[in-house]
Each structure stands twice: as structure tokens, then as C-alpha cells.
FIBATI-839818 format. One record per residue (C-alpha): residue number from 0; residue in three letters; x, y, z. Coordinates in Angstrom, 1 decimal, m for minus. Layout:
# FIBATI-839818
<NUM, ALA, <X, Y, Z>>;
...
END
This chain:
# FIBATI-839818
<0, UNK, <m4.9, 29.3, m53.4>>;
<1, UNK, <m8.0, 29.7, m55.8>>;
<2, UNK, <m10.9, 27.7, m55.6>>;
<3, UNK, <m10.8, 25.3, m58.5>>;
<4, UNK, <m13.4, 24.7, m61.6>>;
<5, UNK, <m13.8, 22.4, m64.6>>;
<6, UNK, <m15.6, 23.4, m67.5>>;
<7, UNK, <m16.1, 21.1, m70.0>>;
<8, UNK, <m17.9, 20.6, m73.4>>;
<9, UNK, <m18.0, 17.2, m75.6>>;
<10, UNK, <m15.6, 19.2, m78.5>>;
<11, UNK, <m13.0, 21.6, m78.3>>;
<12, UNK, <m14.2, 24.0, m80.8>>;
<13, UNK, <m17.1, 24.8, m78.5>>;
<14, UNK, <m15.0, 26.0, m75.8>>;
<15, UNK, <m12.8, 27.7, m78.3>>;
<16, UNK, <m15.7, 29.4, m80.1>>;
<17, UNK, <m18.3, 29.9, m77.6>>;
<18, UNK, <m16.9, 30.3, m74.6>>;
<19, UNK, <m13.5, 32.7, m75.9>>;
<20, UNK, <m12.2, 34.8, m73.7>>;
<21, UNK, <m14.3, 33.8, m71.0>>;
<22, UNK, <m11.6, 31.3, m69.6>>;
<23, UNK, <m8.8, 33.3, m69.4>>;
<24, UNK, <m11.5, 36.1, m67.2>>;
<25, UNK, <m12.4, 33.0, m65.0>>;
<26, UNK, <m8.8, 32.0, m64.2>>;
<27, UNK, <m8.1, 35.8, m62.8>>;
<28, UNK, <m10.6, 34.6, m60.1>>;
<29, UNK, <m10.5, 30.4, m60.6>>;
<30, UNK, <m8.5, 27.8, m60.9>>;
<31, UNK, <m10.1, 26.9, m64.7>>;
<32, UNK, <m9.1, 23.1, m66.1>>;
<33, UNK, <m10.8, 22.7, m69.5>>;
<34, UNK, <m11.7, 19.8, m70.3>>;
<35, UNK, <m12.8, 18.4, m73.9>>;
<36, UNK, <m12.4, 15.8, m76.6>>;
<37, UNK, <m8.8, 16.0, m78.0>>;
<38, UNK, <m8.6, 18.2, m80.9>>;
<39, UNK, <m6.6, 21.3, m82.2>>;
<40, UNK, <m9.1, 23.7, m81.0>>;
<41, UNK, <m8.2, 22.5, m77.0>>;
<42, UNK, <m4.6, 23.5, m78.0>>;
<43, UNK, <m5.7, 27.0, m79.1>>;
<44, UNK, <m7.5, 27.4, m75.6>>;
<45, UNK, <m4.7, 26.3, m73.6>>;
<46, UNK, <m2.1, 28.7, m75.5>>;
<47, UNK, <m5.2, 31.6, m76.2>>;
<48, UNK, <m6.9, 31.3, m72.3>>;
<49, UNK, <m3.9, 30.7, m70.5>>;
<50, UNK, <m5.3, 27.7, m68.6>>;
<51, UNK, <m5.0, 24.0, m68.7>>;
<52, UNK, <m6.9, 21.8, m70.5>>;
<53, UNK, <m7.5, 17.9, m70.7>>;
<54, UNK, <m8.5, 15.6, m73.3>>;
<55, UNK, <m11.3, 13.6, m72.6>>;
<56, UNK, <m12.5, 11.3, m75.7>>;
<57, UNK, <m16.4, 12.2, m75.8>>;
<58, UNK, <m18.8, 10.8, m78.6>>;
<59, UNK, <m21.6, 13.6, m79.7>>;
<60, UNK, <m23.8, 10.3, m80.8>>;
<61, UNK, <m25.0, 7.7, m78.4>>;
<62, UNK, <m22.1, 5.1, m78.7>>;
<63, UNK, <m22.3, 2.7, m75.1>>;
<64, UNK, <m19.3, 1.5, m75.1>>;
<65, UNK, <m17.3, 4.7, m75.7>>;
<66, UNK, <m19.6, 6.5, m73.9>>;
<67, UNK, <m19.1, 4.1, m70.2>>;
<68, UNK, <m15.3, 4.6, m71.0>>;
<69, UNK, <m15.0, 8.3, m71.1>>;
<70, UNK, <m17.4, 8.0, m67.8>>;
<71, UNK, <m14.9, 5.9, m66.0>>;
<72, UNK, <m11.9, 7.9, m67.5>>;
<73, UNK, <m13.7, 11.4, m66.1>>;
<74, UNK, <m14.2, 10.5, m62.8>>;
<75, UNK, <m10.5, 9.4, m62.3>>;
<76, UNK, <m9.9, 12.8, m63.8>>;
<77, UNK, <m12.4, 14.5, m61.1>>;
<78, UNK, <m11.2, 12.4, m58.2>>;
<79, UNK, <m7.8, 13.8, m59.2>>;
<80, UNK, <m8.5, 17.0, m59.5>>;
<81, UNK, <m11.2, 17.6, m56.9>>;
<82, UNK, <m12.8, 21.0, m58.1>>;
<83, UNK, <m15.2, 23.5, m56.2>>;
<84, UNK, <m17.4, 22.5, m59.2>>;
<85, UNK, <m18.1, 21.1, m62.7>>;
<86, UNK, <m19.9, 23.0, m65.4>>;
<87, UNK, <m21.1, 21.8, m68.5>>;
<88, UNK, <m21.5, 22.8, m72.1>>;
<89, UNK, <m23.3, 20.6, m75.0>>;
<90, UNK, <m25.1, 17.4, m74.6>>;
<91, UNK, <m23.2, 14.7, m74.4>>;
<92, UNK, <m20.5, 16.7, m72.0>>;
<93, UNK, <m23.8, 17.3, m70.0>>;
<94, UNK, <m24.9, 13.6, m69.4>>;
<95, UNK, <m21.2, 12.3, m68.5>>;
<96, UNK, <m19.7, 15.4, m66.8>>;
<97, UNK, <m22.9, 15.6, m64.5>>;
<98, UNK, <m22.9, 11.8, m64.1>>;
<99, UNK, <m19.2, 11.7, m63.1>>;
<100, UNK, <m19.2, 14.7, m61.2>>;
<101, UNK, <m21.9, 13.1, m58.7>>;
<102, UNK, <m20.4, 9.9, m58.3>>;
<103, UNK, <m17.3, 11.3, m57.2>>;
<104, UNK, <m18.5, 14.0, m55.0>>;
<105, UNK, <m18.2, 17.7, m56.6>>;
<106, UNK, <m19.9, 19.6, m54.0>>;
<107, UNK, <m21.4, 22.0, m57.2>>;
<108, UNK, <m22.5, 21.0, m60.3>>;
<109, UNK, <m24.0, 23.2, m63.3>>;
<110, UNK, <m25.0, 22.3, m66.6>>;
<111, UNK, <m25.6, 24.8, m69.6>>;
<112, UNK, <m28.4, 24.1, m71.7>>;
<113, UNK, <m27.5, 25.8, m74.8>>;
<114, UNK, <m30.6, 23.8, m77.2>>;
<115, UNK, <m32.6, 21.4, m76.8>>;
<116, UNK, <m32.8, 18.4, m79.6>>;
<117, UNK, <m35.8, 16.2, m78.1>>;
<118, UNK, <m38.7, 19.2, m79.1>>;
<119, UNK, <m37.6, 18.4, m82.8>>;
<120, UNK, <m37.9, 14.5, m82.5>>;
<121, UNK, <m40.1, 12.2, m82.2>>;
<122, UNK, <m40.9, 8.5, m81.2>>;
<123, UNK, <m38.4, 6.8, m79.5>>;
<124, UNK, <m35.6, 9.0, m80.6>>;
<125, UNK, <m37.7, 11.5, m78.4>>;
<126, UNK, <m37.7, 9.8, m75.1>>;
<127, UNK, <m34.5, 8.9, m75.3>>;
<128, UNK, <m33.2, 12.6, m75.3>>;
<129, UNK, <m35.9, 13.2, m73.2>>;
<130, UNK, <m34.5, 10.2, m70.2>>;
<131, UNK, <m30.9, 12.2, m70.7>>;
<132, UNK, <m31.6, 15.5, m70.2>>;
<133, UNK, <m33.7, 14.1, m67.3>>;
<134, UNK, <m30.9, 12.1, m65.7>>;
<135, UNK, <m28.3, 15.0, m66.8>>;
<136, UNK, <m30.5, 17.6, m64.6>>;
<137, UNK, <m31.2, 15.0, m61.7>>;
<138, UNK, <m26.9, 14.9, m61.2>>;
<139, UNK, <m27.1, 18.8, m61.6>>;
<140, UNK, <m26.9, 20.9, m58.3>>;
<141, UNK, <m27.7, 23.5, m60.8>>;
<142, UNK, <m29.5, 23.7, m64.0>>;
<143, UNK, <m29.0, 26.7, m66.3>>;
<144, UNK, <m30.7, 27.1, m69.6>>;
<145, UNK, <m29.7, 29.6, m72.0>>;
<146, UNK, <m32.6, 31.9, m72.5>>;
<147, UNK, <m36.2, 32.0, m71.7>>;
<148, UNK, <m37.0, 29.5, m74.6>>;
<149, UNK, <m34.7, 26.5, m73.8>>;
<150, UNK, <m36.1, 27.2, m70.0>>;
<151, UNK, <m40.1, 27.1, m71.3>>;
<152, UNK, <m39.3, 23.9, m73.1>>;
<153, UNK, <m37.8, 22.2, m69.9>>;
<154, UNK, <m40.3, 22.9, m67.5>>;
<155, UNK, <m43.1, 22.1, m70.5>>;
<156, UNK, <m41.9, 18.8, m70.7>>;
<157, UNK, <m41.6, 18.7, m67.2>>;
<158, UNK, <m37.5, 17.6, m67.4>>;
<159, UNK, <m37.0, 19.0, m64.4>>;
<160, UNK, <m38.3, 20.2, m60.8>>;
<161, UNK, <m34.9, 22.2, m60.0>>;
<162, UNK, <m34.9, 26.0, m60.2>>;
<163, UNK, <m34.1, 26.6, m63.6>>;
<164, UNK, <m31.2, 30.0, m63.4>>;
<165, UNK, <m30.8, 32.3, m66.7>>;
<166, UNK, <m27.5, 34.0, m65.9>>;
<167, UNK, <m27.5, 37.7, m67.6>>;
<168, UNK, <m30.6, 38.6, m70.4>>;
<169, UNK, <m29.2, 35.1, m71.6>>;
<170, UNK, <m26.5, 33.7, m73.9>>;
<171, UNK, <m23.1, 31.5, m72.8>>;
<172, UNK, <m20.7, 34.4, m73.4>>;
<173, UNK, <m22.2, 37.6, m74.3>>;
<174, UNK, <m21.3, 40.0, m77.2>>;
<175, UNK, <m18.1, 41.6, m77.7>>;
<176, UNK, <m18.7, 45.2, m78.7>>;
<177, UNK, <m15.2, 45.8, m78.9>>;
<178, UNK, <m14.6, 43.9, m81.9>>;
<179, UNK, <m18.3, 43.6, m83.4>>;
<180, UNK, <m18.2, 47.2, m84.7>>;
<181, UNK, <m18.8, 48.8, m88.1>>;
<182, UNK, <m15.1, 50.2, m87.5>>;
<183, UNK, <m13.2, 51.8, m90.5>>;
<184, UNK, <m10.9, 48.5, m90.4>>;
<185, UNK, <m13.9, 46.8, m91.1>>;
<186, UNK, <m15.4, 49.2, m93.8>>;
<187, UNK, <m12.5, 48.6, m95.8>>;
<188, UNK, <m12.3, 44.6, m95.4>>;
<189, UNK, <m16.0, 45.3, m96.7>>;
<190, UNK, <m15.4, 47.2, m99.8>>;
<191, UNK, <m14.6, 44.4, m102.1>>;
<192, UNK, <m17.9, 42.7, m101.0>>;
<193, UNK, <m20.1, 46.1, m101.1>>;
<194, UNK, <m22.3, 46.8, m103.8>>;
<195, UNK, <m23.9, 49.8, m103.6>>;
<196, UNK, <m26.4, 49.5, m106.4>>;
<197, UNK, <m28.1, 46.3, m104.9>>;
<198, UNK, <m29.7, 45.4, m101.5>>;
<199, UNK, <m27.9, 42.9, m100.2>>;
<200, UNK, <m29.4, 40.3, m97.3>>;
<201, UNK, <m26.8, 38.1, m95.8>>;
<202, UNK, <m27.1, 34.8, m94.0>>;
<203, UNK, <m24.3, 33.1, m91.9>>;
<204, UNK, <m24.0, 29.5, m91.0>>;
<205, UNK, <m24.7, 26.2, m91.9>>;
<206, UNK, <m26.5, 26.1, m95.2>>;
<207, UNK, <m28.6, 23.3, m94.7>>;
<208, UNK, <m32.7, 22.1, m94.9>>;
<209, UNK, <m32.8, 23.0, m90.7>>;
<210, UNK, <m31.7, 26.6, m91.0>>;
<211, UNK, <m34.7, 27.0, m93.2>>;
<212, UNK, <m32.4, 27.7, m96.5>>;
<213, UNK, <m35.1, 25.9, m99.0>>;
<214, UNK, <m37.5, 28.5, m98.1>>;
<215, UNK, <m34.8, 31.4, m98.4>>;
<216, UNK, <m33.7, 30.3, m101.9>>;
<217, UNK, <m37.5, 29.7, m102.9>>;
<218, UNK, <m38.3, 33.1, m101.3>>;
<219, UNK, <m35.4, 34.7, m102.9>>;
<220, UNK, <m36.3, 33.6, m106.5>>;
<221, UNK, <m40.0, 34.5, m106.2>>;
<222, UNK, <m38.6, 38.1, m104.8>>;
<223, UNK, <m35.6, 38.4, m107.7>>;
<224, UNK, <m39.2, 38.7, m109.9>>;
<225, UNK, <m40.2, 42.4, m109.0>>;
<226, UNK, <m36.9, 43.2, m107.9>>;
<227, UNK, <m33.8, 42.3, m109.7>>;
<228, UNK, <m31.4, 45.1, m107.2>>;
<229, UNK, <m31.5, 42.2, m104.7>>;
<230, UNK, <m28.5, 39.8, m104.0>>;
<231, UNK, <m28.4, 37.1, m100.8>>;
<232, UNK, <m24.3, 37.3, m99.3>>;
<233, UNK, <m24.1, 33.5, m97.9>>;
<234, UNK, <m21.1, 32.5, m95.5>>;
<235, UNK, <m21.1, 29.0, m94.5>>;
<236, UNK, <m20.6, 25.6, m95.8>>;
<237, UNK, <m23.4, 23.1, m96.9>>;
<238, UNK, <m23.1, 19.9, m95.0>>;
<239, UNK, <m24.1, 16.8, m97.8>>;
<240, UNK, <m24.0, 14.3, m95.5>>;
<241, UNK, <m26.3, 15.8, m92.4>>;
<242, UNK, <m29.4, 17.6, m93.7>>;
<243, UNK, <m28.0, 18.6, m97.3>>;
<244, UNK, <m30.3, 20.8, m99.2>>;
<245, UNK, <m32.5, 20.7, m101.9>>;
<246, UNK, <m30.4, 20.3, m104.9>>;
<247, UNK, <m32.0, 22.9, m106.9>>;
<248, UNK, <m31.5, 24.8, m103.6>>;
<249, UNK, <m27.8, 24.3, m103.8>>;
<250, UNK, <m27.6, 24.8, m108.1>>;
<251, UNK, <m29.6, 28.6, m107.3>>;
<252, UNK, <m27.1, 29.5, m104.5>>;
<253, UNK, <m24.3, 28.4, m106.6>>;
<254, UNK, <m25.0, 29.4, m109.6>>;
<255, UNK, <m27.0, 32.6, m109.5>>;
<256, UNK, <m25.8, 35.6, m110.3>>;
<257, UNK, <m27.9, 37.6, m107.3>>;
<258, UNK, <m26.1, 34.7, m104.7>>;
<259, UNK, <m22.4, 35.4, m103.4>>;
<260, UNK, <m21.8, 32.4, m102.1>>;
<261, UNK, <m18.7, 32.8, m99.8>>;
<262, UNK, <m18.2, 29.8, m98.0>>;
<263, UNK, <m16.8, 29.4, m94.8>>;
<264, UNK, <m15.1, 32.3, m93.1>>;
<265, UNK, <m13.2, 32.8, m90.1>>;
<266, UNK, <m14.3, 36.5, m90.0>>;
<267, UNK, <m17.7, 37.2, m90.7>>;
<268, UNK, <m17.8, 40.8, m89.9>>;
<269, UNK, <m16.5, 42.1, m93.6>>;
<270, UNK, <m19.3, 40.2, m94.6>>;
<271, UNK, <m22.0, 41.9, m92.7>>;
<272, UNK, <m21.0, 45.0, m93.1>>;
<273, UNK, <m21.5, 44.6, m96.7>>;
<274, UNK, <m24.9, 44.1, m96.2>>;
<275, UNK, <m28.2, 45.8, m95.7>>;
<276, UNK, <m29.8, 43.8, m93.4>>;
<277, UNK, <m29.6, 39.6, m91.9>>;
<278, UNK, <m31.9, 37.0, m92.5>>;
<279, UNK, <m32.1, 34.0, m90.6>>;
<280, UNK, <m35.1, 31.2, m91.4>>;
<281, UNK, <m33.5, 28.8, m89.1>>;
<282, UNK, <m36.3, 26.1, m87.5>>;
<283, UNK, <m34.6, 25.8, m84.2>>;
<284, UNK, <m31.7, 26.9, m82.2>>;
<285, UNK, <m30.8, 27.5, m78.2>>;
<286, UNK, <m29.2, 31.2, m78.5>>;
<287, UNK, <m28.4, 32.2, m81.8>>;
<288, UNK, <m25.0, 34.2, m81.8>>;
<289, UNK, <m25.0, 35.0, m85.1>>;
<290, UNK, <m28.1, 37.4, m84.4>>;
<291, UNK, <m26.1, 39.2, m81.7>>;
<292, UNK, <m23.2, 39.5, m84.2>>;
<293, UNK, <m25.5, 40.8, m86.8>>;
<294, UNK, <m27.1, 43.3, m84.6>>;
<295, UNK, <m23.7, 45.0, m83.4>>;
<296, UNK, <m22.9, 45.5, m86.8>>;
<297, UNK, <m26.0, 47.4, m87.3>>;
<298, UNK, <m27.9, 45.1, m89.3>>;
<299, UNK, <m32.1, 44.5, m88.5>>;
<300, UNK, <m33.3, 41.1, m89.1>>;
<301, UNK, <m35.5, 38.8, m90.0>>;
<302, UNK, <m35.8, 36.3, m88.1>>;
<303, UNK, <m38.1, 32.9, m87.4>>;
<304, UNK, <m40.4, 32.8, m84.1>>;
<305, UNK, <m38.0, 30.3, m82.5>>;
<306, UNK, <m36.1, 30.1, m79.0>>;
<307, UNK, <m33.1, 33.0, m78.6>>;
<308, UNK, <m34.3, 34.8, m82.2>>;
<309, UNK, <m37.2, 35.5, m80.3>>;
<310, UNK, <m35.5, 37.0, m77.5>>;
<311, UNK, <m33.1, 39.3, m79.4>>;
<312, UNK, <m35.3, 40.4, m82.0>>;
<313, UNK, <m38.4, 43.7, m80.7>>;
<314, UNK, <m40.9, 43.1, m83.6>>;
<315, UNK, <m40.4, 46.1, m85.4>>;
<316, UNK, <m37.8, 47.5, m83.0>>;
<317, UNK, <m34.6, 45.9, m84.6>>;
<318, UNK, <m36.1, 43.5, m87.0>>;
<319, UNK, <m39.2, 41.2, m87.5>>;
<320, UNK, <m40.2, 37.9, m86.6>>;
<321, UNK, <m41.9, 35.1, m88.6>>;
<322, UNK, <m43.5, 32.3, m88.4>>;
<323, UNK, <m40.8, 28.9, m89.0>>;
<324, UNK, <m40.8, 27.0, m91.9>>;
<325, UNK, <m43.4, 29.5, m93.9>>;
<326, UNK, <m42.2, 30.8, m97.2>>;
<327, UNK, <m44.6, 33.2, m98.1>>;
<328, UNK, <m44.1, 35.4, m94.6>>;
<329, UNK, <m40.3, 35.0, m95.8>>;
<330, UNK, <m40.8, 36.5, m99.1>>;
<331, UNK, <m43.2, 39.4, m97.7>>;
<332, UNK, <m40.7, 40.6, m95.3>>;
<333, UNK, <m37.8, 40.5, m97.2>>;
<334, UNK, <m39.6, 42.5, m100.1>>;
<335, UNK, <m41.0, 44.6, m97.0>>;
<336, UNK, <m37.2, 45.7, m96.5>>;
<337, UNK, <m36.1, 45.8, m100.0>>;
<338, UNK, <m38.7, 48.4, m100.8>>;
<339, UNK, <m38.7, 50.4, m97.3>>;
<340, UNK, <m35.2, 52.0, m97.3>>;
<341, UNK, <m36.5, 54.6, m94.7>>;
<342, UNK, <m37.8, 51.9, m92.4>>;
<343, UNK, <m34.4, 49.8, m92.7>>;
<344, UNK, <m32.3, 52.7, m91.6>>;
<345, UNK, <m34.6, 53.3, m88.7>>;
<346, UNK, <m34.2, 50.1, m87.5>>;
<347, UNK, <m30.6, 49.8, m88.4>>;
<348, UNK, <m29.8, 52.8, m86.0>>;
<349, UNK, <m31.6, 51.2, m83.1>>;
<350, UNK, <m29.9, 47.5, m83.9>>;
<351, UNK, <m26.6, 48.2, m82.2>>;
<352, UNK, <m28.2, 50.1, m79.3>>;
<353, UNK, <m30.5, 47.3, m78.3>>;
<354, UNK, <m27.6, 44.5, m78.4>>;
<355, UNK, <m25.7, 46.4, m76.5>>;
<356, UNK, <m27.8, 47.0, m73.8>>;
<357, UNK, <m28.5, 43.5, m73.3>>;
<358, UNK, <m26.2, 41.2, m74.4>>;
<359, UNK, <m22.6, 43.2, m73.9>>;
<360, UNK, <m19.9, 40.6, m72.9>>;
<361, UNK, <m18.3, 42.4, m70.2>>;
<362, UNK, <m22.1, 42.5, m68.3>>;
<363, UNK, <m22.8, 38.8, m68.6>>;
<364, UNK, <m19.0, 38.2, m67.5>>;
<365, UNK, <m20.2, 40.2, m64.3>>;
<366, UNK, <m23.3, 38.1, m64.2>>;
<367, UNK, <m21.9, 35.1, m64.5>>;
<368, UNK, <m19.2, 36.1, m61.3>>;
<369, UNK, <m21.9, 36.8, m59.2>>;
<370, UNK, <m23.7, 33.5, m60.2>>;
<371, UNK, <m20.5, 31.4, m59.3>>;
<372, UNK, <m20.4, 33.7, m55.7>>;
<373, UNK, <m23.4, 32.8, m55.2>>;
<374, UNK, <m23.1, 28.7, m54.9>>;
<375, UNK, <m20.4, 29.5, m52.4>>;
END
């Protein structure tokens, strides 16, 4: 009979996303039950995985009474179930899965620290995050941040006195090779988006103030001056409601004839490989995948001096770092690789090489194996 597990995450799109494929290795050597707010995402893991899942109501926000409810209803569920151990993805998932797991007696219990909000706020909003991640880490057995970043900000602010594990180079699920490759499937997805007579920089994700957009479309503009053979390839969605843009920021990306703004995309890659190199001015993140993504497809970067970008990127290896939040280091580095063709392709031909020999999924499957063996 195999020893059984519980991961678990406070929405099913993060176990679908993040943590695909990953489920259906563990459950070649586990028991897995995955365990999320309801949702059609927990469906696609069930059917996708090949393991079974249960839906747990979990707020993202602080909402008490909600909140004590899915506590109660999780320990029934880990009473039932009795697993080997519980480990946790996202915040809120954290808090109640580590709380729940404790009071009824899981024998091993890890949480993921995939980003950390309290560095970002301030006042009481700060030690409130602050008093969670504390009691999520004093119900851990186990406490695992991300990368070296998220693990420099915990023991800074002093969250924690448990050993704090990195499992791998870092990252929840590694990079798949296998289908983040310039392949000729790819090429010709790309060739509708390709221009060949312009530079093109591309950013994926949420297009809003925290991923440092203002500064990118205000860079852009001031760069769009000397050199009009530049365009910006956007995929994502603005979010109106939860740190919108600038307006003018959201006119120039909509309405400029050097912006392809794309939306949302379930398949990014076309995208990138229509480009000539990633930029990403984002003020704060655990592990950014995107950056791994980017990099298989052989695009350098430019990236901000923030947790996980700072880990992927080798200063003038596979792309360049810059300062958060500053426009004018922006601007010079993307009109640094707009005008140095020869330095772009050197980078791009070392962009691959370096993910690869870090971040490869398969490796940090193996990694994270030998971490479960090892709480036997």
C-alpha cells in the first residue's frame, strides 16, 4: 500500500498550473489527494493527474468566519484520510492546512513559500501577514521557501527559527524542456506574429502598476524616439479592479501601433518565439516562471533586482538586471539590446543552456523525491 500525501493550495488553478504534471509523477510513488477550493481547474487535475481531489472552500482574503469553517471542515477531512503528510501551496492554504494538519496529528507537515506579501506592506496590514506566516511556520514540521530570496526575507524578519529547505536550484515544478523549445511546430505558430524588420520585446502576465508596466510603457515611448524598428508583444490581461494601470498606460498599449497587445493566451510560446528578447519590470515576485519559460525559448532578459529574477538571470550571461521601479535603467537596457544585435545573439545562445542546467523539470522532480525520502 503507498504511503499517502495531501497537497493542497487555496485555488485550483494553482495546482493545475503550477504544480502540472507533478501529481500524476507523485502518485507513481504516493498516494496523492489534492485538495483545493472547488473550481473547474480541480476537475482538470483529477481527469489530467490521475488522482483524487477534494474541494475545500478557502478564501484568499482574511474572511473569519469562512476562514474557522474551512478549518473545521479540513481537519474532518485529515482525520479521515490520515496522510504520511500535508504540503502546502499559497497563503491562505498555508495558514489552514498547517493549522489543521497539527491539530489532528499529521506526523509531516511542509509548507511552500512561493512569495511573500508582508515585505510589500506596511502598518498593520504588515504584522498581520507577518503573525500568519509566523503561526503557518510554527505548525510546519518543515518549511520550504522557494528560492534563496523568499528564504533571506524569512529569516530577515526573523519568521522563523526552523531550518529553512530549498528543494532543487529552486522553483515548485521546474521547467519542462520538452515542450518549452523553439521547435519547428512552434516556428510556424510564430510566423503570423514575427516581424522581421522590427525588434520585438515581449512581456507576459498581468498587465498591471506591480509588474512595473508604467515604467515599460513610459520607457518604451521615450525609446520609440531614436528608434521607431521597436514594437513591445504583450500577453496578458489588465486587471481594472486590483492594481489597474495608468490610463494613459493602458490608451499607449492599446492604441499604439509599436504595441501588439494580445491578451490572454493559453499558449505563450508562439508568442516568445516571435520575439527578440523578454522584459520583465515586475516589483516583486517568489519564482517567476515566466523567466524560465522565456529562457528555454532562447530569449535574454531584462529583468528587475527582485527575489527568483535574480536567481535566473547571470548579469550579462543570459540577460541583465535592474534596479525595481527605475525607468531610466529600463529605457537604457532595452535601447542597450535594440542597438547590440551581436550582444543579443550571444546571450540568446547561452539562454537555453543556462535554464536547462538548473531549472529542468525532470531534476527537481528527482530533488523533490529525495526530499520526501528524506522525512521518512
Amino acid at each position: 500500500m503507498k504511503t499517502k500525501i495531501i497537497r493542497a493550495s487555496t485555488i485550483p488553478m494553482s495546482l493545475n498550473i503550477l504544480l502540472k504534471g507533478q501529481l500524476k509523477m507523485l502518485s507513481q510513488h504516493y498516494d496523492v489527494l489534492a485538495v483545493s477550493s472547488p473550481g473547474d481547474d480541480l476537475q482538470v487535475v483529477a481527469t489530467r493527474e490521475g488522482v483524487r481531489v477534494e474541494a475545500v472552500p478557502m478564501e484568499r482574503h482574511i474572511s473569519p468566519f469562512k476562514d474557522l469553517k474551512a478549518l473545521i471542515r479540513l481537519i474532518k477531512l485529515f482525520r479521515t484520510e490520515r496522510p504520511w503528510m500535508v504540503h502546502s501551496l499559497t497563503p491562505k492554504a498555508g495558514l489552514l492546512c498547517m493549522m489543521a494538519a497539527r491539530i489532528s496529528g499529521v506526523p509531516i507537515r511542509v509548507h511552500t513559500f512561493t512569495g511573500l506579501l508582508f515585505p510589500y506592506a506596511k502598518g498593520f496590514k504588515r504584522r498581520l501577514l507577518m503573525l500568519t506566516d509566523r503561526l503557518t511556520c510554527a505548525c510546519a514540521t518543515v518549511v520550504n521557501p522557494e528560492g534563496e530570496g523568499v528564504k533571506r526575507d524569512l529569516e530577515q524578519a526573523r519568521i522563523t527559527n526552523k531550518p529553512l529547505v530549498i528543494i532543487g536550484n529552486g522553483n515548485v515544478n521546474g521547467i519542462d524542456l520538452d515542450y518549452f523549445q523553439p521547435s519547428e511546430v512552434v516556428s510556424a505558430l510564430a510566423h503570423k506574429y514575427k516581424r522581421d524588420d522590427l525588434f520585438t520585446f515581449c512581456f507576459v502576465g498581468r498587465v498591471v502598476g506591480d509588474k512595473g508596466m508604467n515604467e515599460l510603457a513610459h520607457a518604451l515611448q521615450r525609446l520609440l524616439g531614436d528608434h521607431p524598428n521597436v514594437r513591445l508583444l504583450i500577453v496578458g490581461s489588465f486587471e481594472d479592479k486590483l492594481d489597474p494601470v495608468q490610463p494613459a498606460t493602458k490608451e499607449f498599449f492599446l492604441n499604439s501601433p509599436q504595441v501588439d497587445f494580445m491578451g490572454w493566451q493559453d499558449d505563450i510560446r508562439p508568442f516568445l518565439a516571435a520575439s527578440d528578447a523578454f522584459v520583465f519590470p515586475s516589483y516583486r515576485e517568489g519564482f517567476p516562471n515566466v523567466l524560465l519559460q522565456a529562457g528555454a525559448m532562447g530569449l535574454p532578459i531584462i529583468a528587475t533586482d527582485i527575489n527568483g529574477a535574480n536567481e535566473i538571470i547571470i548579469q550579462g550571461e543570459n540577460g541583465v538586471i535592474i534596479p525595481p521601479k527605475d525607468e531610466d535603467s529600463l529605457f537604457l537596457a532595452m535601447k542597450s539590446f535594440a542597438e547590440n544585435l551581436g550582444l543579443i545573439r550571444q546571450m540568446a545562445g547561452k539562454a537555453r543552456q543556462l535554464i536547462a542546467s538548473r531549472y529542468e523539470q525532470r531534476a527537481l522532480w528527482n530533488s523533490l523525491l529525495d526530499f520526501y525520502t528524506s522525512l521518512s
